[in-house]
N, C-alpha and C positions, 0 to 999 in steps of 0.2 A: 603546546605540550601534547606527545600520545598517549593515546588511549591501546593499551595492549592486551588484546585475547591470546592466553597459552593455552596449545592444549597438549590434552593427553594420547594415546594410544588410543583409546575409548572414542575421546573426541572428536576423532576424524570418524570414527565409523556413526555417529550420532548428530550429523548436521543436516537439519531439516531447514524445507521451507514452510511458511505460516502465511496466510492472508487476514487483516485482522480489521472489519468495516468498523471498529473503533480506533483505529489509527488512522483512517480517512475523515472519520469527523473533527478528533484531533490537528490533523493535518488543514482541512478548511477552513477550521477555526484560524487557528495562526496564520493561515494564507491572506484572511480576510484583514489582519491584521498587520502583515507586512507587507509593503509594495515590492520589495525585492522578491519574491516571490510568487507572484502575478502574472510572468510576464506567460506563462503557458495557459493559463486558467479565465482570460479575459473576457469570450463568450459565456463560461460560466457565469466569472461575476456580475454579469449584466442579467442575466439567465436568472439568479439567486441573489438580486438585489431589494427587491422588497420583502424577499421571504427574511433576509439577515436583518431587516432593519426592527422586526418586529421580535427580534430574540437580543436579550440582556446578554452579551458576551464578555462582561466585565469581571467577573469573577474565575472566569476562564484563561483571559486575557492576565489577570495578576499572576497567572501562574504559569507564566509563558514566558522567560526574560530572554531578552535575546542574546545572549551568552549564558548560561546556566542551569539549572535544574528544572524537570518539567517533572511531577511527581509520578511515579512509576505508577501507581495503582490508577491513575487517570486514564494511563493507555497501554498494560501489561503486554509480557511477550503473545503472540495467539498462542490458544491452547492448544490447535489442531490444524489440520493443512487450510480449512477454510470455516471458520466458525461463525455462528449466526450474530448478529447486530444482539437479538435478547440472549443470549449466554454470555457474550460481552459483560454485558451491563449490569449481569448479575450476578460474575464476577467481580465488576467495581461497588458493587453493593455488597457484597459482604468482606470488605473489607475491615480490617481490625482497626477499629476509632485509635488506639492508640498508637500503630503504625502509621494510621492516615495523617497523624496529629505531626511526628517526626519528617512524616515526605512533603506536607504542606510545608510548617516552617525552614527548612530547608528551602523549598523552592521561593517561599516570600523574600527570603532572606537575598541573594541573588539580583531583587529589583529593588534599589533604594526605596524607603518609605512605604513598599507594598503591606509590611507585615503592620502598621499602625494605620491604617486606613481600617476604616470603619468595617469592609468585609471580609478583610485580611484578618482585623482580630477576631471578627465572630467567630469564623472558619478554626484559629488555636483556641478559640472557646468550648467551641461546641463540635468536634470533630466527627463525633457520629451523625449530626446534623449535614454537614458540611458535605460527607460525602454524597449521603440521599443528594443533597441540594445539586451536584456537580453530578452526579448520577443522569437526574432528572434533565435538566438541559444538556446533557450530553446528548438526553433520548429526542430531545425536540430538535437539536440542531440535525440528528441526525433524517428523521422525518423531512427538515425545511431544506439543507443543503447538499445531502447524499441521496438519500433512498431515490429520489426520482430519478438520479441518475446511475445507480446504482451497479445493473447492468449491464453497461457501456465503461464504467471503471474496473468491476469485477472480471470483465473480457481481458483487458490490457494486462491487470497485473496474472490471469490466470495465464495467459500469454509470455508473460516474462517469467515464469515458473516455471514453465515447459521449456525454452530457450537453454535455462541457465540449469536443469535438470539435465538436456542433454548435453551441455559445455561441461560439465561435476561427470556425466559417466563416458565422457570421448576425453577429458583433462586431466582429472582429479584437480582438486583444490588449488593445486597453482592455476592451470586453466579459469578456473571460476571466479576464482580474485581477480583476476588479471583487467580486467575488465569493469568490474563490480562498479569502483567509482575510484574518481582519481586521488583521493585523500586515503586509498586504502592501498596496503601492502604485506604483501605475504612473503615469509621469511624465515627457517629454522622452525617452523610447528608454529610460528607465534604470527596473530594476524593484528597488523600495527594501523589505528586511525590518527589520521596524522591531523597540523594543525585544529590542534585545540585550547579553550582556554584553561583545561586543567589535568590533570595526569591522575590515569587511572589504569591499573592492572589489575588485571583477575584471572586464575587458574581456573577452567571452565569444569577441572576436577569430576572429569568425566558424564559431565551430562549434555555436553556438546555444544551444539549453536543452533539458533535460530535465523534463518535467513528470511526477511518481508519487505516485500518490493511497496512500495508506496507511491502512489499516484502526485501528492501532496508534500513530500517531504524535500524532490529537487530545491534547490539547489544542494541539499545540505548532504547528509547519512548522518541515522541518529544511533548511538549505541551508551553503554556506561552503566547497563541495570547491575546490581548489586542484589546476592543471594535476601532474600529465597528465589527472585526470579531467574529462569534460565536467561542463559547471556544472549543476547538478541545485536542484530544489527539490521537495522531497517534504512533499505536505497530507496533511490529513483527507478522507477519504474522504465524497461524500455517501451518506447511507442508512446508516451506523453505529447511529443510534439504534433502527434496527428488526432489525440486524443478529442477535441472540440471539433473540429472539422468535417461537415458532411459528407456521407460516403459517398465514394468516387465510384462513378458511372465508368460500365466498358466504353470502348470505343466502337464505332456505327460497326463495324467489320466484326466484331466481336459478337455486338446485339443479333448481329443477322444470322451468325451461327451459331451461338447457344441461346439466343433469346436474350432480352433488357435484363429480365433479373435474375437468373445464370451469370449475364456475362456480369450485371454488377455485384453481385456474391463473391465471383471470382478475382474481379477486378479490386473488393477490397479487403481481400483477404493478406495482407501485405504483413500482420503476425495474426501465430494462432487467435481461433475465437471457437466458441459455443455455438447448438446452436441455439441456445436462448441469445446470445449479444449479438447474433445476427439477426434474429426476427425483430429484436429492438433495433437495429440500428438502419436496417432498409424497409419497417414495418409492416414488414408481412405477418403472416401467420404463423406459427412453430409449425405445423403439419408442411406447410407448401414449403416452407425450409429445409425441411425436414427431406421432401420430396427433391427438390435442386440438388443438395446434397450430396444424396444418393447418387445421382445420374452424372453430375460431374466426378465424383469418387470412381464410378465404375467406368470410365473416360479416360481413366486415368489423370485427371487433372488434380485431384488432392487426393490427400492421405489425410487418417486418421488416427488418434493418437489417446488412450485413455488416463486424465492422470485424476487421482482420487476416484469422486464420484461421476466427475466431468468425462466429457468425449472433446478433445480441441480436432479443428479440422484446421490446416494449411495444406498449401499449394503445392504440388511436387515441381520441379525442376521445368516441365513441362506447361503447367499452370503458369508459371514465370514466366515461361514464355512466350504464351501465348499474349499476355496483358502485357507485355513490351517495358515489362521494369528492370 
């Protein structure tokens, strides 16, 4: 069954994008939990297998069906193009006990038997409990399986914002769906998520869309929030597939004329990055990044691109060709 966003006049001129590092904690929770979803994350999971084993993910997990409702306030639209892990979180803590009490049973209800288990019913018992409780391990999961990598995620998805920012002002919105993900469709103002298990429409009644690329969400695209939240659809990130993989060194011909860590800046620069995701990711220093940068910018070999508070730097035409991709 689809899922259909209509919009309005308004609504096109009102679709943003959001980065939101509580939809990455969300996201490696249920990854940890479903092998269908692994198959890109597998250095992680070995990477973050004794930090997960020392975290209780069971009550997170009840609220996870794998066909159904995952409750909104656990992981809301982002508020802003890239919000912190603690505004997150303090957002899901002020949530209203008796909202959280309707989005919980709701989602219990979805996994046979979840809502009669001993932490399914505390959770409709004690709801303002509940959320602190799911709060609170949200914060630790996010501690034990995000933040160290943090980074190296926030690069990719800042990366696919920049992409699909400039596909929205070279396309407009057909352009930018076109591509989005193969379960999605665009059509007469209305943007159609196809095979689902339940059917849902919503007039986005001029407050627009939220677009959030997710690291953790492949295979799927999650959408279906229901007012007060803005209508959100959150994909697959591009550049996931090279996401665990150590950065790729120039080649000897390369090293010889802009130097080893030039030519490897350049060589992996294959989507935009920071340059904090660079310093983390060939461990150098921000400053001597900072200095590469520079020197290959004014070389002509990248360009740079400011979106929010960030600077992305990618390759010009020439840079490409230089590293023979």
């Amino acid at each position: 069954m689809p899922f259909h966003l209509r919009f309005g006049p308004d609504d096109l001129l009102r679709c943003r994008f959001g980065i939101s590092p509580l939809w990455e904690v969300a996201g490696a929770v249920r990854t940890l939990k479903e092998t269908r979803l692994q198959a890109y994350h597998v250095p992680w999971l070995r990477q973050t297998e004794a930090a997960a084993r020392e975290l209780d993910l069971t009550p997170l997990w009840l609220l996870m069906p794998r066909r159904g409702h995952i409750p909104d306030f656990l992981c809301p639209p982002p508020g802003g193009p890239l919000a912190s892990i603690e505004e997150e979180l303090a957002r899901m803590r002020a949530t209203d006990p008796g909202a959280a009490r309707d989005d919980l049973a709701r989602s219990l209800a979805d996994t046979p038997g979840a809502a009669d288990t001993p932490q399914g019913r505390a959770m409709l018992a004690d709801p303002a409990r509940a959320v602190r409780e799911l709060a609170d391990l949200h914060e630790r999961a996010w501690h034990a399986l995000i933040a160290p990598y943090w980074p190296r995620l926030r690069a990719v998805l800042e990366a696919d914002v920049a992409f699909r920012a400039r596909r929205l002002a070279d396309d407009g919105l057909t352009g930018l769906f076109a591509d989005l993900h193969p379960s999605l469709s665009w059509a007469n103002g209305t943007l159609t998520l196809h095979r689902r298990t339940t059917e849902h429409d919503r007039d986005l009644g001029g407050d627009g869309l939220v677009l959030a690329p997710s690291v953790f969400v492949w295979p799927d695209v999650a959408s279906g929030f229901d007012p007060p939240w803005q209508g959100t659809v959150v994909y697959p990130a591009r550049g996931i597939g090279g996401l665990w993989q150590a950065p790729r060194a120039g080649s000897e011909t390369l090293e010889r004329l802009l130097g080893a860590n030039r030519a490897a800046i350049l060589a992996g620069l294959g989507e935009p990055a920071t340059t904090t995701a660079l310093a983390h990711r060939h461990g150098l220093a921000l400053s001597s990044v900072s200095s590469h940068l520079s020197v290959l910018r004014d070389a002509g070999l990248l360009t740079s691109r400011r979106y929010s508070h960030q600077v992305l730097y990618e390759r010009t035409p020439l840079g490409t060709a230089l590293t023979g991709d």
